[in-house]
C-alpha positions as CSV (number, residue, x, y, z in Angstrom):
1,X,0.0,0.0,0.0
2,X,1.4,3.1,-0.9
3,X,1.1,5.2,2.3
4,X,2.6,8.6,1.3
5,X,0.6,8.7,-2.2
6,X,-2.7,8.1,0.3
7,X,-1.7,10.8,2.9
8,X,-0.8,12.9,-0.1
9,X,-4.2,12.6,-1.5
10,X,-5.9,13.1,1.7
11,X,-4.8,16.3,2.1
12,X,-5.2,17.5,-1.2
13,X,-9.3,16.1,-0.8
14,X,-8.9,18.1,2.8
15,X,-7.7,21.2,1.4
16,X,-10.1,21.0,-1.4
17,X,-12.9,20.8,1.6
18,X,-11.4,23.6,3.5
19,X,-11.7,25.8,0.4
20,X,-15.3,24.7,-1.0
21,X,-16.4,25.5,2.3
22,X,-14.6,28.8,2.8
23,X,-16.3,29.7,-0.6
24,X,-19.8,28.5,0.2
25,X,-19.4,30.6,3.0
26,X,-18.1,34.0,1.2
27,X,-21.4,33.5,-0.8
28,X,-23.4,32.7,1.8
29,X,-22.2,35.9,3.3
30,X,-22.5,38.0,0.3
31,X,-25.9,36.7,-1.0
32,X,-26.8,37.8,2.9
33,X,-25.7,41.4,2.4
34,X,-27.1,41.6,-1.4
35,X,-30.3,40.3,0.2
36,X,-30.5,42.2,3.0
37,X,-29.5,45.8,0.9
38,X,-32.3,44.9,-1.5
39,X,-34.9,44.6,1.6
40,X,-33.6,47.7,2.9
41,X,-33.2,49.5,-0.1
42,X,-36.1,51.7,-1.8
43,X,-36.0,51.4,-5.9
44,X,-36.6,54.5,-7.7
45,X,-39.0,53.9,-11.1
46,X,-39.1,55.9,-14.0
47,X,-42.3,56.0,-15.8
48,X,-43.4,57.5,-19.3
49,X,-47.3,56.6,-19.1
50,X,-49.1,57.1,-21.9
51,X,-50.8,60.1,-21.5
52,X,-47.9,62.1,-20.3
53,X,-45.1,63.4,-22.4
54,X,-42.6,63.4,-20.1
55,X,-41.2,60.6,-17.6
56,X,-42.0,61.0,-14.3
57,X,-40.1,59.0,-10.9
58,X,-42.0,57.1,-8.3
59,X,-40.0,56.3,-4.8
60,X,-40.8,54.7,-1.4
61,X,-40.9,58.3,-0.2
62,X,-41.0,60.6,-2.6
63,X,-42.3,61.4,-6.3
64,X,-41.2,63.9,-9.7
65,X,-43.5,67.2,-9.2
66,X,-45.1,65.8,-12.6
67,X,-46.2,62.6,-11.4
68,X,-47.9,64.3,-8.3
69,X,-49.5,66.8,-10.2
70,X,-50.9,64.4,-12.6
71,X,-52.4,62.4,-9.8
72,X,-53.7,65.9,-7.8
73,X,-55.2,66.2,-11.6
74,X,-56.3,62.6,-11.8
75,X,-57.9,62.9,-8.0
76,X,-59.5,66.4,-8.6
77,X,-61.1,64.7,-11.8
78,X,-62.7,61.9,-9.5
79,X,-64.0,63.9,-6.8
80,X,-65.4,67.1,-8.7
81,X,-67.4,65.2,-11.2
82,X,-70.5,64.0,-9.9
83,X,-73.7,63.0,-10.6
84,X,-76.6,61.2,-8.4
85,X,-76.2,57.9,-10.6
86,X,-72.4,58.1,-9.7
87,X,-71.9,59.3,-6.1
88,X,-71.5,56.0,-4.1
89,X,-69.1,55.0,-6.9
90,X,-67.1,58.3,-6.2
91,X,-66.8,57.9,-2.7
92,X,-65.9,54.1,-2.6
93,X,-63.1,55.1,-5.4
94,X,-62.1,58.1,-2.8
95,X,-61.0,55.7,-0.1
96,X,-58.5,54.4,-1.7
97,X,-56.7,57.8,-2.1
98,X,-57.9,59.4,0.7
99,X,-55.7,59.6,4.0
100,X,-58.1,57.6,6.9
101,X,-57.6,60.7,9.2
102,X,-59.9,63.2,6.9
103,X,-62.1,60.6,4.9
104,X,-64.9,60.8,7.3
105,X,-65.1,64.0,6.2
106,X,-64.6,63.6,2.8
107,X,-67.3,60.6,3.3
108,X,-70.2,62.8,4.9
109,X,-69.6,66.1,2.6
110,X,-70.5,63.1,-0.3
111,X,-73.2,62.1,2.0
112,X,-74.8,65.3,2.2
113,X,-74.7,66.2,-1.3
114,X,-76.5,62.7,-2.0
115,X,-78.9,63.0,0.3
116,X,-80.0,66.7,-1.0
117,X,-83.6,66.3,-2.6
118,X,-82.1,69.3,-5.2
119,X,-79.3,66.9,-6.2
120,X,-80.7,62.9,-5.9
121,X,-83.6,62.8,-7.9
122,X,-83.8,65.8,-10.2
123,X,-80.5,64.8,-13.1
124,X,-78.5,67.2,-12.0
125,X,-74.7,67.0,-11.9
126,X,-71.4,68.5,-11.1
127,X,-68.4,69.2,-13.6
128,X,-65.2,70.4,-12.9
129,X,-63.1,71.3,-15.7
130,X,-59.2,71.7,-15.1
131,X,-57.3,74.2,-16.5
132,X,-54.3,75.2,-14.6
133,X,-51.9,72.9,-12.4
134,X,-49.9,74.0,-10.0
135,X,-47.7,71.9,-7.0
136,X,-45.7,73.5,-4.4
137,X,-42.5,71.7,-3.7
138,X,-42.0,73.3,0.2
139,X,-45.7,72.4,1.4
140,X,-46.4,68.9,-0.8
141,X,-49.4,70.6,-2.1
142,X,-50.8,70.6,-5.7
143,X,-53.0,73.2,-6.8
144,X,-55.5,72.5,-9.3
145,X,-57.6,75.3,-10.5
146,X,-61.1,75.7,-13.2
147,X,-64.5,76.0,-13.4
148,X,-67.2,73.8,-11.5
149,X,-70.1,74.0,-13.7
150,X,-73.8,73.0,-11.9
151,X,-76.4,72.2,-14.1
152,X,-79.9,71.7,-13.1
153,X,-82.6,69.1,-14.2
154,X,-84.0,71.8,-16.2
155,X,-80.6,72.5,-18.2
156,X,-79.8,75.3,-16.5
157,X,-76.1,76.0,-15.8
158,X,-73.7,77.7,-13.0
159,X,-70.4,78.3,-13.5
160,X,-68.2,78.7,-10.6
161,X,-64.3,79.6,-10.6
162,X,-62.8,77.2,-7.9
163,X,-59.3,76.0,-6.7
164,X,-58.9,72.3,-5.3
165,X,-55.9,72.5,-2.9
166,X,-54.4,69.4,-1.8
167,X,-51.9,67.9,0.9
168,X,-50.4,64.9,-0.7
169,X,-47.9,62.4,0.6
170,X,-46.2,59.8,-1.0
171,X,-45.9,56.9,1.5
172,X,-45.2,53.1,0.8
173,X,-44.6,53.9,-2.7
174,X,-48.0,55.4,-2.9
175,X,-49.6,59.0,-3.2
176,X,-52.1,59.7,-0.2
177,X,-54.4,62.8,0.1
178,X,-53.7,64.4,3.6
179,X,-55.9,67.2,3.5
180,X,-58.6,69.1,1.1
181,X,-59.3,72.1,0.8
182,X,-61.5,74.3,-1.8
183,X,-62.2,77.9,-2.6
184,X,-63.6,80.2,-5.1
185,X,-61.8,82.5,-7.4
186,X,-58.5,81.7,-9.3
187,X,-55.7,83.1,-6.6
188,X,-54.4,79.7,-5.5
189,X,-53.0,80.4,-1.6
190,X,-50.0,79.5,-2.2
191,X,-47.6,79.9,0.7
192,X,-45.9,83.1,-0.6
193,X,-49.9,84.0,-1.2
194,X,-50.3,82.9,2.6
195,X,-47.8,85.2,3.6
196,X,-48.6,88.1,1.7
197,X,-52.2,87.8,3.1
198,X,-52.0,86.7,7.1
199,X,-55.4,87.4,7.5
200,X,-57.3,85.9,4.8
201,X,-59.7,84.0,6.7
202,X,-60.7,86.5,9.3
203,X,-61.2,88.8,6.0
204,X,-63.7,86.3,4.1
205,X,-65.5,86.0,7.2
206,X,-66.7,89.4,7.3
């Protein structure tokens, strides 16, 4: 038997051992750290959607202004457009978008307005038609200005100059409404507007 040739081979096949495991290891410990960087790590997407022209970027936390103003555009579409046949439809569609703090709100504003004998009942219906965009960077608010025309079951028409302004947050990857808020006219309060008029409010109310 040759001895030395065995011993020889023995600890070639233990080497080998030492190093496979050594390497399993080194992945093991790298597929751990790729792993736990992709859990931790919050992917930035680029979108062109259709009906934009532009791309926009979706994060975890945080969005392009042109994404959020297309949704404050999208959202203001939904809510200001409504009819008797389509109001539960609106508010179950709001819920989705609607941070849980101010829904109730939101839900019994709806409410009301179905509930009005002048509204359910007679055809007529709500239209808000967009025509300036506007989002604000320092206060995560988007500005969405037109005119909300009422028209009657007789055909009569109202037209109204509002402003939608709304809160948004992006959280989870998501865009959530965090507060509503809507006025006549077309001076949208921004916050330079804000500060150039400290006493708006106790001004309308007189």
């Amino acid at each position: 038997m040759k001895v030395p040739m065995l011993f020889r081979s023995l600890q070639a096949a233990t080497a080998m051992v030492i190093v496979l495991t050594v390497g399993l290891v080194i992945a093991v410990a790298v597929g751990g750290i790729a792993v736990t960087r992709a859990m931790e790590q919050r992917e930035r997407i680029i979108l062109i959607p259709p009906y934009m022209d532009r791309q926009v970027q979706l994060g975890w936390s945080a969005a392009s202004a042109d994404y959020l103003k297309s949704f404050g555009m999208y959202f203001t579409t939904l809510a200001a457009n409504v009819t008797p046949n389509n109001i539960d439809f609106v508010a179950q569609n709001l819920e989705l978008f609607v941070d849980s703090r101010i829904f109730p709100d939101v839900r019994r504003t709806l409410k009301a307005t179905a509930e009005n004998p002048q509204f359910r009942g007679t055809g007529s219906s709500l239209v808000f038609q967009p025509n300036e965009i506007l989002f604000e960077p320092e206060t995560m608010k988007v500005f969405v200005g037109g005119t909300a025309t009422h028209r009657d079951a007789a055909g009569r028409k109202t037209d109204t100059e509002m402003i939608y302004e709304l809160g948004v947050e992006m959280r989870t990857g998501r865009p959530w409404i965090t507060s509503i808020e809507t006025y006549d006219g077309r001076e949208m309060r921004t916050q330079k507007w804000r500060q150039q008029h400290p006493n708006f409010r106790e001004e309308a109310g007189k």
